[in-house]
N, C-alpha and C positions, 0 to 999 in steps of 0.2 A: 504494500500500500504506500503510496504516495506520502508522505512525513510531513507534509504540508497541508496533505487533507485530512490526515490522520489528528494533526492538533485542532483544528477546527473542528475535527468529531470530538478531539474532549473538552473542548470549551464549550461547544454545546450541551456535551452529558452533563460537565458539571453544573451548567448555570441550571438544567434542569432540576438535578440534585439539588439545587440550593432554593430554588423554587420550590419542590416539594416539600421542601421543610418552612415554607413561609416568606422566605428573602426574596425580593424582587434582584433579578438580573438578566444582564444579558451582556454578550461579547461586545466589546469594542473595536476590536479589529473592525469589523464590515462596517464600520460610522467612519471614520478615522484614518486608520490605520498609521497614526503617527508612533515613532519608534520613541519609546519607553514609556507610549502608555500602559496600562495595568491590561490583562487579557482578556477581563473582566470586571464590567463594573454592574456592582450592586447596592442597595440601600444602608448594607453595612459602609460607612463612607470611608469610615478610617482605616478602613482596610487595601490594602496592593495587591490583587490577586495577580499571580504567575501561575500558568497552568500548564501542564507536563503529562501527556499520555505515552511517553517511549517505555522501550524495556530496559534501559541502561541508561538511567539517569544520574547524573554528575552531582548531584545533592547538595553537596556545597557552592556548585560553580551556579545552581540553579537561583539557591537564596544570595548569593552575591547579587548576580543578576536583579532581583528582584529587589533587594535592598537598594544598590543603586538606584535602581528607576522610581522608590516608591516616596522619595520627600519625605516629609513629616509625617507618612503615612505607617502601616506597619505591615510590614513585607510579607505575604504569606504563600508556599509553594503548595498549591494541590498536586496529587502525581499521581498515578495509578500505573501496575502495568496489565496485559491482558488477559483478562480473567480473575482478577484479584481488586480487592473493594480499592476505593479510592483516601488518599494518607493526606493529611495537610498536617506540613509542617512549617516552624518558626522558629524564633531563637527564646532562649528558656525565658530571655530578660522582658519580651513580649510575652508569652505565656504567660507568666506571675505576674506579668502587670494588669493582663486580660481577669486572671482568678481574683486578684486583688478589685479589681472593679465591681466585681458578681459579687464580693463577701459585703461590698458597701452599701450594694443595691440589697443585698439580703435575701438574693437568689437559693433554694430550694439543690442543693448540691446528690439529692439520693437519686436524683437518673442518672449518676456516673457510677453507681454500683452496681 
């Protein structure tokens, strides 16, 4: 498959995925296509999505990538490869900034068990 059409299929899966859980989104590429926009923009604003459907992704070289492009935003890599659920990762210092937010808001923490 084409690797070019193959990331457009997971930018669409994902903003689907993100959709089904409530988030409005949709790719940015086909509005735009300006280079270091996010791959994806959603209603979550402060967010950078970078989106990654290969089987051999570079993981560090991806959140570089993303980190670069995301400003004041907070970089975040979704990836999957085929056949296996889809991963978003970030750096721990955004995670515990993200849990620390939920603890303030007094967000409900037992759907993580």
């Amino acid at each position: 498959m084409n690797s070019n059409q193959k990331g457009k299929r997971g930018e669409r899966e994902f903003c689907n995925l993100l959709k089904a859980h409530g988030i409005k989104a949709r790719r940015s590429q086909q509005y735009c296509g300006i280079r270091g926009d996010a791959d994806i923009i959603s209603d979550l604003e402060n967010i950078h999505w970078e989106i990654k459907r290969v089987q051999n992704l570079q993981l560090s070289k991806a959140l570089a990538q993303a980190t670069s492009d995301a400003g004041e935003k907070i970089p975040i890599v979704a990836h999957r490869k085929n056949g296996e659920d889809w991963l978003v990762t970030l750096t721990f210092k955004n995670w515990i900034g993200m849990v620390n937010i939920c603890k303030l808001m007094g967000e409900d923490y037992s759907m993580f068990q």
